[in-house]
N, C-alpha and C positions, 0 to 999 in steps of 0.2 A: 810744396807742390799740391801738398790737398787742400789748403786754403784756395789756391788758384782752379782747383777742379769744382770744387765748390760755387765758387763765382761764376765760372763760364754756365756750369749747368744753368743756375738761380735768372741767368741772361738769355739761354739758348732754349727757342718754343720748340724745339724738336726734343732734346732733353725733358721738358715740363710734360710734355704729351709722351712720351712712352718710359717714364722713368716711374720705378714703383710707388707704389702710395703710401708710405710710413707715418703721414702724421694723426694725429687724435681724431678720434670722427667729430662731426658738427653737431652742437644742439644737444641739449638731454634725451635720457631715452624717455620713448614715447614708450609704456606698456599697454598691452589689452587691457580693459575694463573685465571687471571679475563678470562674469556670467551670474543669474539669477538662478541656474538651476541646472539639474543635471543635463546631459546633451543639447543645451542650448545653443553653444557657441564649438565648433568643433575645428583641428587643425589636420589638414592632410598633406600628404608627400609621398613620393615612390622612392623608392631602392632598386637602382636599377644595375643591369651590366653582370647579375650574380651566376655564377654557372648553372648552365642548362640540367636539370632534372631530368630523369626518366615520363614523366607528367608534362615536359616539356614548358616548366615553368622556370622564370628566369627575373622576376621582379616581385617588388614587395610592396603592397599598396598599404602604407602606416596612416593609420585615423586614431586621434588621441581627442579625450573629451579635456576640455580648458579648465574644467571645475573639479574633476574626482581624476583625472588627470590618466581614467582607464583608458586604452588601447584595443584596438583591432589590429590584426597583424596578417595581410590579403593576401594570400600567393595568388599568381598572374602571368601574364605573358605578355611582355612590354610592348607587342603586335597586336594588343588586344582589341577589336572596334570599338567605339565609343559605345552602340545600342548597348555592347554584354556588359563592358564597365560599369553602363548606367544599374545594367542590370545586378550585376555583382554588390553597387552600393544598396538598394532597393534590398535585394533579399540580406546582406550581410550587416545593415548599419540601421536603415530607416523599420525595418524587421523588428529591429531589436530595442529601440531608443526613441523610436519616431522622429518627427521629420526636425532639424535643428533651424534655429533661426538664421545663424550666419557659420559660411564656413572660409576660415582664411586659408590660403594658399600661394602657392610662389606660379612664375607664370608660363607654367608649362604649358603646350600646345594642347594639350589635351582639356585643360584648366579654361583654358580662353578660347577655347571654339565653340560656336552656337549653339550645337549642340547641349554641351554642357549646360550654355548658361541659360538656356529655355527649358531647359528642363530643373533649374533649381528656379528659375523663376517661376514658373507652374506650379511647384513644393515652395513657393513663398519662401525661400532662402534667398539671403542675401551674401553675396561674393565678394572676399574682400582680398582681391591679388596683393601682393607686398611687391615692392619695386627693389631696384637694383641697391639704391639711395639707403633701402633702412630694410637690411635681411634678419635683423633682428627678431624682426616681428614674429616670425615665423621659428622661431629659439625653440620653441618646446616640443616641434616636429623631429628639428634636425636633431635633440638632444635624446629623444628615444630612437631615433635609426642609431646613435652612434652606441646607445645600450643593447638594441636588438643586435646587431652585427657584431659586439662583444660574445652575446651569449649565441648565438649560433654557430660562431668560432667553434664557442667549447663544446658545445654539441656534438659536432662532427666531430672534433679532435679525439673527444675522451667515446662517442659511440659511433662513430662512423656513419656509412648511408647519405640520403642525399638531404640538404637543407630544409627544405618541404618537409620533409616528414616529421620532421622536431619544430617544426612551427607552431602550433597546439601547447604545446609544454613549453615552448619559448613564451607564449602569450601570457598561459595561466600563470607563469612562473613570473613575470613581471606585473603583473596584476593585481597580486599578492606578498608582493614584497614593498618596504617601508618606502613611502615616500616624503623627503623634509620637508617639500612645502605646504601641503596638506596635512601631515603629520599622523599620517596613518598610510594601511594600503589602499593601493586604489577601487581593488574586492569592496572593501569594509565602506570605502567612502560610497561605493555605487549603490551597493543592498541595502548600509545599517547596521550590517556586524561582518563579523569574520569571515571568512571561507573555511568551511568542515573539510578539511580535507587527509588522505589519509594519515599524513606525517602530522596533523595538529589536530586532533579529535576534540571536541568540545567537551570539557568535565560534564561528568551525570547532573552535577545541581547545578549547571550554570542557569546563568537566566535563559530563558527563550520567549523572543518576542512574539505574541500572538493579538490579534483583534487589533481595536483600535491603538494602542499601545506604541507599534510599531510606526505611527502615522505619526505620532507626536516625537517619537525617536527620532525618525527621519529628517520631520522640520527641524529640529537641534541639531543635528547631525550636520546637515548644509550650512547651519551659523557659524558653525565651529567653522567646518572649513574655510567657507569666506574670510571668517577673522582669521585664519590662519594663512591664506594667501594673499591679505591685504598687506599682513606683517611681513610675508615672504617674498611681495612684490618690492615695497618701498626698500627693504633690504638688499633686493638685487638693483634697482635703480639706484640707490645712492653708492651702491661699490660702483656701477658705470657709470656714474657721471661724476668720478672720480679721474676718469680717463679720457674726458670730454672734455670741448673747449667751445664756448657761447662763439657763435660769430653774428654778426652783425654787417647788414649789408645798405647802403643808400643808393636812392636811384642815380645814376648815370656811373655808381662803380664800374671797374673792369675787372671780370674775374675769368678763370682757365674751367670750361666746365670738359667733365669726362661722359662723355658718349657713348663709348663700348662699353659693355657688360662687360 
């Protein structure tokens, strides 16, 4: 009998069209191109749906740099209008970083409306939505929501109070912790060195960067990392296309394409 269910499906277009998707994705993966520099190339995403605050906040705007792989982590209100958005990026990201050359994204309403995009075109950014086809792309967004949402679990569990409030120490707390593909923290990859902070005090004789010194630190600093996520990229490409299967298509094939997101 399951041979026979098997067959009927592989026959029947109403089966082919709503039956789940189990087989290998198409094609190798495509990765991003390493960035040239720090906040060049940046990736965003919301956290949405989170329970309502006292602040009346209920979403999480995640901005992760591509190259030192630091984080912003936005409290919000998912009814926010686009002007305070724009406004919130402006004072919280282009404030701090300046303005990036490209920023990927998935293709939320808010992401593809004119607003938006006249306004990174004005700031000379260029917008790189990710489509249904390859959510990949956007990996490194979705891979820090699912770390942020970890730690502000524990936040509230082990201190209580509302989300929002433990946002700040959820950030610096990620920021500063080891990251493999860069091979350092994301602190250390941003500045040049460590983060002083109270739990890791800098020894009396350590070195400390001053003057020009610091400038030549820096340019070393971003070669490393490059060579260390070039290493970390091909790494992760070849365990996916481990799971991958080449397809190959000639003109007048016939193939079943999927529509709905």
């Amino acid at each position: 009998m399951k041979l026979d269910v098997a067959n009927y499906v592989e026959r029947c277009v109403t089966c082919l069209q709503v039956k789940g998707e189990h087989q290998r994705p198409n094609e190798s993966l495509q990765p991003l191109s390493i960035p040239e520099w720090k906040w060049d190339n940046i990736t965003m995403d919301f956290v949405t749906k989170l329970p309502k605050t006292l602040r009346g906040h209920d979403t999480i705007w995640v901005v992760v740099d591509h190259l030192t792989k630091s984080a912003h982590f936005l409290a919000m209100r998912e009814t926010l209008p686009m002007e305070k958005l724009a406004k919130l990026y402006i004072d919280d990201v282009v404030s701090r970083h300046g303005v990036s050359q490209s920023i990927v994204s998935d293709q939320d309403s808010r992401f593809t409306s004119n607003f938006w995009a006249n306004l990174q075109k004005e700031l000379g950014t260029r917008l790189n939505l990710i489509t249904t086809s390859h959510p990949q792309t956007d990996g490194q967004s979705e891979r820090k929501i699912h770390t942020l949402e970890d730690m502000l679990r524990s936040c509230v569990i082990d201190f209580g109070g509302s989300w929002d409030s433990h946002l700040p120490l959820v950030e610096f707390s990620y920021n500063n912790n080891y990251h493999s593909s860069i091979g350092m923290a994301p602190f250390e990859a941003l500045y040049g060195r460590k983060c002083r902070t109270p739990v890791c005090w800098l020894e009396a004789d350590e070195k400390q960067f001053a003057g020009p010194e610091i400038v030549q630190e820096t340019e070393d600093k971003v070669k490393e990392i490059r060579e260390r996520l070039k290493a970390a990229r091909d790494r992760q490409k070849s365990y996916a296309d481990k799971k991958r299967r080449p397809v190959e298509f000639q003109v007048g094939d016939r193939v079943m394409l999927k529509v709905s997101p």
